[in-house]
C-alpha positions as CSV (number, residue, x, y, z in Angstrom):
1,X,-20.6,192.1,115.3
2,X,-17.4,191.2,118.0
3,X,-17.2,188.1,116.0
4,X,-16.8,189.7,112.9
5,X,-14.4,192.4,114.4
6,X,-12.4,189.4,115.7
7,X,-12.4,187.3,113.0
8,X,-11.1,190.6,110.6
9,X,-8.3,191.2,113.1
10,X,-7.1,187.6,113.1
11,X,-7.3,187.6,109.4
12,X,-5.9,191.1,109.4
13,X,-2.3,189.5,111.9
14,X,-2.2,186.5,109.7
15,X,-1.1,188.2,106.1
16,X,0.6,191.3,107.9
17,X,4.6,191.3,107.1
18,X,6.9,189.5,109.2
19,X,8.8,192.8,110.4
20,X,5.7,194.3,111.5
21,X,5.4,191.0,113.7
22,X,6.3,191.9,117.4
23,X,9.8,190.5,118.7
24,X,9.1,190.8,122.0
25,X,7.1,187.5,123.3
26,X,3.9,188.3,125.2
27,X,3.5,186.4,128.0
28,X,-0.2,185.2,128.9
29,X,-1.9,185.6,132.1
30,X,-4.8,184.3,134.1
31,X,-7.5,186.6,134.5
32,X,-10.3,185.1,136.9
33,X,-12.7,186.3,138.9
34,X,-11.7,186.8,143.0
35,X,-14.5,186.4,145.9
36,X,-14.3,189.2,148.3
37,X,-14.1,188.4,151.8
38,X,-17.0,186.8,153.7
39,X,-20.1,189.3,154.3
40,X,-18.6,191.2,151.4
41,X,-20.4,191.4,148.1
42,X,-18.6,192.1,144.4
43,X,-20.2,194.8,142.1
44,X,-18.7,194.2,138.5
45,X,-19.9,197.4,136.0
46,X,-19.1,197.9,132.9
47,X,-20.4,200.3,130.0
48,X,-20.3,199.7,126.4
49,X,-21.0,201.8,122.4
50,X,-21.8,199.9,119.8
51,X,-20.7,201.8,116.9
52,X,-22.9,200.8,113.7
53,X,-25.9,201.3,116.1
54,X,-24.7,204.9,117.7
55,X,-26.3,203.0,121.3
56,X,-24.3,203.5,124.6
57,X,-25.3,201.5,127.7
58,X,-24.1,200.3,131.1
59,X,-24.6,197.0,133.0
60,X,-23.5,195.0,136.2
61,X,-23.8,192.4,138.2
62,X,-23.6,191.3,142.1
63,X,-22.3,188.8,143.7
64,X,-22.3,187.1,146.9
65,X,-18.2,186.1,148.7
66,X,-19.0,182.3,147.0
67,X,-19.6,184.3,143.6
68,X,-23.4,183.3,143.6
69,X,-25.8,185.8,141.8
70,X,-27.9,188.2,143.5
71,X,-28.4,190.6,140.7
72,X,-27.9,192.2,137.4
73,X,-28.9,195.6,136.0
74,X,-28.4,197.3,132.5
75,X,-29.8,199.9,130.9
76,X,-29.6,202.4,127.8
77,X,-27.7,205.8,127.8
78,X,-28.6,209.0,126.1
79,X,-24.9,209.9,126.4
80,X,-22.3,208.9,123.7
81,X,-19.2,208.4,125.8
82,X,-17.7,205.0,127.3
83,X,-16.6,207.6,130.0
84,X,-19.9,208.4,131.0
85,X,-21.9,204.8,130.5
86,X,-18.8,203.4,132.6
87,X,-19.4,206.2,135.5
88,X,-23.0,205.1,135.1
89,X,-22.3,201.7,135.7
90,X,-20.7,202.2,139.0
91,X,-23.3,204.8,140.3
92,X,-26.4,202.5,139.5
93,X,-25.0,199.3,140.5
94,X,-23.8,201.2,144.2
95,X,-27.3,202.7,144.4
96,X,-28.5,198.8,143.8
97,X,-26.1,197.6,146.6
98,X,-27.3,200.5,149.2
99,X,-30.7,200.1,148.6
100,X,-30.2,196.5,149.1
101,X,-28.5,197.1,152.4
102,X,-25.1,195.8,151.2
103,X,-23.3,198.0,153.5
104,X,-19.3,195.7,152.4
105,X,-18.9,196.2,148.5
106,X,-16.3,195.8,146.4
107,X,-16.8,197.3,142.9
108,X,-14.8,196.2,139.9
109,X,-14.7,198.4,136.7
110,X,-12.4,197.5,133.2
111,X,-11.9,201.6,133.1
112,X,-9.1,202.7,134.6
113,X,-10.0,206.2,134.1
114,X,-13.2,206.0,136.0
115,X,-11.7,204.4,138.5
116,X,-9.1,207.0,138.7
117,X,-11.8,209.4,138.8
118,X,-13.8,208.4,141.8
119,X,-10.8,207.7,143.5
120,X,-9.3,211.2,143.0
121,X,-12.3,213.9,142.5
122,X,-12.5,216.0,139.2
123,X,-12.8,219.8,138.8
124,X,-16.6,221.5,138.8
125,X,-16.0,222.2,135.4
126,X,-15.5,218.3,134.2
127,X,-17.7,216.8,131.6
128,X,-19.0,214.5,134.1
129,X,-18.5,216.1,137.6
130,X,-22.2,215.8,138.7
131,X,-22.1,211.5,137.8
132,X,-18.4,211.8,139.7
133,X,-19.8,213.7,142.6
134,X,-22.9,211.9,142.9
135,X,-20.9,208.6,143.4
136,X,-18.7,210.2,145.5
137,X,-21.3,211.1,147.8
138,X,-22.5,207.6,147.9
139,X,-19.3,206.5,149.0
140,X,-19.4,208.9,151.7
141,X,-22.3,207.1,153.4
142,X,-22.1,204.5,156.2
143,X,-20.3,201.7,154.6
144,X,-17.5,200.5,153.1
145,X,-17.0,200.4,149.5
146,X,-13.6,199.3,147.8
147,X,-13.7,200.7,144.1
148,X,-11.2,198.4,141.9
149,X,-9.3,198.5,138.2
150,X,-10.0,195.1,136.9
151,X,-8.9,193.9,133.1
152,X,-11.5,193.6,130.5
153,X,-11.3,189.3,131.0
154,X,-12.5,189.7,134.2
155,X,-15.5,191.6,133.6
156,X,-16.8,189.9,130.4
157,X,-20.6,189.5,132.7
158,X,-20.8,193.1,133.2
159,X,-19.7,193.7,129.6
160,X,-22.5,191.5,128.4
161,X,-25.2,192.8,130.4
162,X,-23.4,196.6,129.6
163,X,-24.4,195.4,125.8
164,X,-27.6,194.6,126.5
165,X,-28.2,198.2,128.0
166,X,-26.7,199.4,124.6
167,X,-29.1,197.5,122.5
168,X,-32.1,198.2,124.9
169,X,-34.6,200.7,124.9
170,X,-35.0,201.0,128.4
């Protein structure tokens, strides 16, 4: 289906008008992935709706400071909002990393709102206030847990295994 999507947009640039072009020049930049420090492990989570199939999901992986794999996760979501399979993300990969007595994370997410919400708290009366407050009070616990906007490039794992939770049945 992405390819498909891709393949229209690129078709859809190529016969578009050359004022609708834009002037200004983008500039390219590298997106890779960064080890944390030493002892320190990287939790990438990302959600994802697939929209001919209605199915939400999240997924993530960890990482050791060399970037070798420790573990992935994904799973399905009764929820229709990237919102809420993003917030999901982060709370089941954090519950992996505590239960697997990471106590150094750092947790990359492509949604700058979720991000923004964990950081900063929401009202009781926000959509998704108990999955913000329940990460929040993992985050309280005894260790310490950097939570981190990342582009899309840079989480194309957790995206892949976020699709998988979409198409699963889990």
């Amino acid at each position: 289906m992405g390819k498909i999507y891709s393949l229209l947009k690129s078709c859809e640039a190529a016969f578009m008008p050359p004022q609708s072009v834009a002037a200004t020049p983008v500039n390219p930049r590298l997106v890779s992935w960064s080890p944390p420090m030493e002892g320190t492990v990287c939790l990438n989570a990302d959600g994802s709706l697939i929209g001919a199939t209605s199915s939400a999901g999240y997924g993530g992986l960890i990482r050791d400071h060399n970037g070798v794999f420790i573990s992935g996760f994904y799973g399905a979501a009764n929820v229709r909002s990237i919102l809420f399979v993003e917030l999901m993300a982060v709370l089941h990969g954090l519950h992996i990393c505590w239960d697997s007595g990471f106590r150094r994370v750092t947790c990359y997410s492509d949604s700058l709102q979720s991000v923004n919400l964990i950081r900063d708290g929401v009202s009781a009366h926000h959509r998704f206030a108990n999955e913000v407050f329940c990460i929040r009070q993992l985050l309280a616990r005894d260790w310490e847990v950097a939570i981190n906007h990342t582009l899309r490039e840079g989480n194309a794992c957790a995206d892949a295994l976020a699709k998988m939770g979409a198409l699963s049945d889990s």
